[in-house]
C-alpha positions as CSV (number, residue, x, y, z in Angstrom):
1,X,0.0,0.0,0.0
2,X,1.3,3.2,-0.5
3,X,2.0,6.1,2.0
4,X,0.9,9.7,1.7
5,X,3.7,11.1,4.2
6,X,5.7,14.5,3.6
7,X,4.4,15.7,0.8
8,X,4.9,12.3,-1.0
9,X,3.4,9.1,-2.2
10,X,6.1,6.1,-0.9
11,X,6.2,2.3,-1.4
12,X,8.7,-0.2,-0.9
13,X,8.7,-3.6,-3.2
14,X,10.6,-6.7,-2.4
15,X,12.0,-9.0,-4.8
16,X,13.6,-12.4,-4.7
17,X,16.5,-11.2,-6.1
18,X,18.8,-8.5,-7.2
19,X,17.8,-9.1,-11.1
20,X,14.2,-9.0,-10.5
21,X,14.5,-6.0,-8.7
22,X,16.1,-4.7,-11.8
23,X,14.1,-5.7,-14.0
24,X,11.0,-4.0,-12.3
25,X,12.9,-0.7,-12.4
26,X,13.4,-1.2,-16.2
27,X,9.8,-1.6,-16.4
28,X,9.0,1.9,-13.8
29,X,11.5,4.4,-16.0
30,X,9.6,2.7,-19.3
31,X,6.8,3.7,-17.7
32,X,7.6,7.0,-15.9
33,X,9.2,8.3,-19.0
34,X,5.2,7.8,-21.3
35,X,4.1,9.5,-18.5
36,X,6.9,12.2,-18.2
37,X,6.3,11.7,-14.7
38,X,9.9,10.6,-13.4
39,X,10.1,9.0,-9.2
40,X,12.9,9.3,-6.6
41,X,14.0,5.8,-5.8
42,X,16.6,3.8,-4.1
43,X,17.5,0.2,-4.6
44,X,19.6,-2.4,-2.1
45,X,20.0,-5.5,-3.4
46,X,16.0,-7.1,-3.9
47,X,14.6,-3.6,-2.2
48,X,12.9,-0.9,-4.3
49,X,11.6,2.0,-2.7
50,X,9.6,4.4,-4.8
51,X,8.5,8.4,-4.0
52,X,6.3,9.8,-6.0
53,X,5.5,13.7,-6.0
54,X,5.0,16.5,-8.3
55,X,7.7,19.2,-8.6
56,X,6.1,21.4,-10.9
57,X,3.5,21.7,-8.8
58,X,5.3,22.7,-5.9
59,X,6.8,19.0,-5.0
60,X,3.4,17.8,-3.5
61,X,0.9,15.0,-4.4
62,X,-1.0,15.1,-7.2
63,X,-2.8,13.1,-9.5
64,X,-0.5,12.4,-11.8
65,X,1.1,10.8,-8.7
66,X,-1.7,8.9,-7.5
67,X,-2.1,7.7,-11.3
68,X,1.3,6.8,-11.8
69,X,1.2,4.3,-8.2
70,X,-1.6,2.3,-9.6
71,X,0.6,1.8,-13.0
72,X,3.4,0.9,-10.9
73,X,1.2,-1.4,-9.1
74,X,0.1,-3.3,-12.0
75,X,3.5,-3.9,-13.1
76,X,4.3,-5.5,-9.8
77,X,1.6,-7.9,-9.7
């Protein structure tokens, strides 16, 4: 589920490994880049942790946000 905390929307995703992990990221900047709509992540090992917010909008959430979470969700599953 993601959080709405400080101005942005967070998730973390677990993977069984370090490739799948990647792999999912390949998919997100596909994604983020059709959207324009590019995320602040980090990634450790099988750990992906997403923040979503808008900057142009004053770096707070937006819809755009909230839209691109359920693309990444749908990815994921």
């Amino acid at each position: 589920m993601w959080k709405h905390e400080n101005n942005k929307l967070t998730k973390s995703f677990v993977f069984k490994d370090f490739i799948e992990a990647f792999g999912f990221m390949t998919k997100v900047a596909l994604l983020a880049e059709k959207h324009n709509h590019h995320p602040f992540w980090t990634n450790v090992y099988n750990k992906v942790t997403i923040e979503l917010n808008t900057h142009d909008a004053g770096d707070i959430v937006t819809d755009k946000d909230h839209q691109l979470a359920g693309e990444i969700d749908k990815i994921k599953t």
